[in-house]
N, C-alpha and C positions, 0 to 999 in steps of 0.2 A: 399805428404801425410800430412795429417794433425790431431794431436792424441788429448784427450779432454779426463781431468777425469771430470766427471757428478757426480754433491753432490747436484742438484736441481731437487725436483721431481725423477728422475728416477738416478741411484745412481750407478756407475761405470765406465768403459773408453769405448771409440769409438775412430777408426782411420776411414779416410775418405779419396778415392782415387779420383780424377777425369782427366778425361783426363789421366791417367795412371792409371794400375794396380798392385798389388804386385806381385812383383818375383814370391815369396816363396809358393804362392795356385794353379797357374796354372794349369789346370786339362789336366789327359793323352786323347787322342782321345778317346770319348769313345763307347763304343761297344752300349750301347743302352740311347736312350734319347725319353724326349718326346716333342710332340710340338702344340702349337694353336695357333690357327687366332682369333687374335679381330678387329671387322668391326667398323668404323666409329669415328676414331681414327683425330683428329686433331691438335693435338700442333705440337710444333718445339720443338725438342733436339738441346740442345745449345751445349752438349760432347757427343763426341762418344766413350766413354770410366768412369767406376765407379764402383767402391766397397766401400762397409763398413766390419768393424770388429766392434763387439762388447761383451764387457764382463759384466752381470752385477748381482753382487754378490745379493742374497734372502734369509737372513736370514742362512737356514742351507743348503740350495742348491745355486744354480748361473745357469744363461743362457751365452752360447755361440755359436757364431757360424761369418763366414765370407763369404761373398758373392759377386762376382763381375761381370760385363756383357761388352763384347761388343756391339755396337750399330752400325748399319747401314742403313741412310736415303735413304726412297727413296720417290713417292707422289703415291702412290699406296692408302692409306685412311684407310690402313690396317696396324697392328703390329703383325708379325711371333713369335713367343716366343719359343726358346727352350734352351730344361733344361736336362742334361743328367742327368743319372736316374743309377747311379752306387753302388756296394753294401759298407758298412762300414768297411768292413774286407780287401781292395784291395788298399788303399789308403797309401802314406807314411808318415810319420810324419810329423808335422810344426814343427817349431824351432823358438823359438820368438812370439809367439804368446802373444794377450792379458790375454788367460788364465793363462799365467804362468805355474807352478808346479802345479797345481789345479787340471788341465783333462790333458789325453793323447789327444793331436790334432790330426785330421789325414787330409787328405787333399781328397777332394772328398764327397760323399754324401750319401742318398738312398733314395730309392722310394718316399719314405714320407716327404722327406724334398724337391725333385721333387716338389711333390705334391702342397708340402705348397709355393712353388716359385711361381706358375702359381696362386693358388691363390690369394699370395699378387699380382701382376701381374695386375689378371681382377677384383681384388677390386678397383683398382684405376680407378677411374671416366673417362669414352672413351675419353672427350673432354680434359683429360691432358695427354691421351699419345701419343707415336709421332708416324709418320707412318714409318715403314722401319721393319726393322730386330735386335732384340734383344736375343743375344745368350751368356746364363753365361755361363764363361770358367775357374771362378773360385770359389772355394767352401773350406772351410774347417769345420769340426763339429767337437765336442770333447764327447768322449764316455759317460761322466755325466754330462755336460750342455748343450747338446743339443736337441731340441725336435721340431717338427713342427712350433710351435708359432713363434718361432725363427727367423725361415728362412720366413715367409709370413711378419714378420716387416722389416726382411731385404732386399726384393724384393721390398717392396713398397721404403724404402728408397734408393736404388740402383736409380728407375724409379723417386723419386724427385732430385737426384744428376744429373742425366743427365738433367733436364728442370732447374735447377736451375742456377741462376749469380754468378759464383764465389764459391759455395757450401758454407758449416757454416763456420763463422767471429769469433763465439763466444763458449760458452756452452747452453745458452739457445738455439740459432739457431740450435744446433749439438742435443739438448734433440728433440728440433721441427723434426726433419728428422727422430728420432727414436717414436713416438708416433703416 
């Protein structure tokens, strides 16, 4: 894991996982999810495995939220996406989290924040994503920083930590994977 407070351009902390996941967000089996096919798909994932957490305080509100995926290749030309789709209320606490005392974290998601996963997802350009099977299994959202936006910047940064060398060296590199 690697953590980064952010005071350029975008102004708070990021932790960044690859090749492992946190403990502490693992999500339970869960009872319903959703899932898509994107066709014509061609990079190479260099990790099969990636999460970001990030916190970033606005004024008199803040965004938060954590998201992480396993990944598995195959040459199919196609990318599986799925995202369970669980409610806010069922999820148990983080402990440690970048929020701090700020939000109550919980661990787990809903519909909308689903939603916004698979968006950032098929925003990203078909020619950088990789072919195989991509299933987040980890998630945590905090009952007052969290909101849609959140989770579709952190889905797209999830899918640039798996293509990437080594993931961010720096804060600018780590601000690049959040923008």
């Amino acid at each position: 894991m690697i953590e980064f407070v952010l005071s350029k351009g975008i102004r708070g902390k990021a932790r960044f996982w690859i090749d492992e996941l946190p403990a502490s967000s693992v999500l339970p089996v869960p009872n319903t999810q959703v899932e898509r096919t994107v066709v014509g798909v061609r990079a190479v994932a260099l990790h099969t495995q990636a999460a970001v957490e990030f916190f970033r305080p606005m004024g008199g509100h803040f965004h938060y939220g954590l998201l992480g995926a396993d990944f598995s290749r195959d040459c199919s030309g196609t990318l599986v996406v799925t995202v369970p789709t669980g409610s806010a209320e069922t999820g148990a606490g983080l402990t440690g989290s970048l929020a701090g005392r700020l939000d109550r974290v919980t661990i787990g998601g809903t519909p909308q924040y689903a939603a916004a996963v698979l968006a950032g997802v098929q925003e990203t350009q078909s020619e950088l994503l990789p072919s195989g099977r991509l299933t987040f299994s980890h998630m945590a959202h905090g009952t007052a920083g969290s909101a849609p936006i959140v989770f579709r910047i952190l889905a797209v940064a999830v899918v640039r930590l798996l293509m990437c060398h080594g993931g961010p060296g720096s804060e600018d590199e780590a601000t690049t994977f959040l923008t």
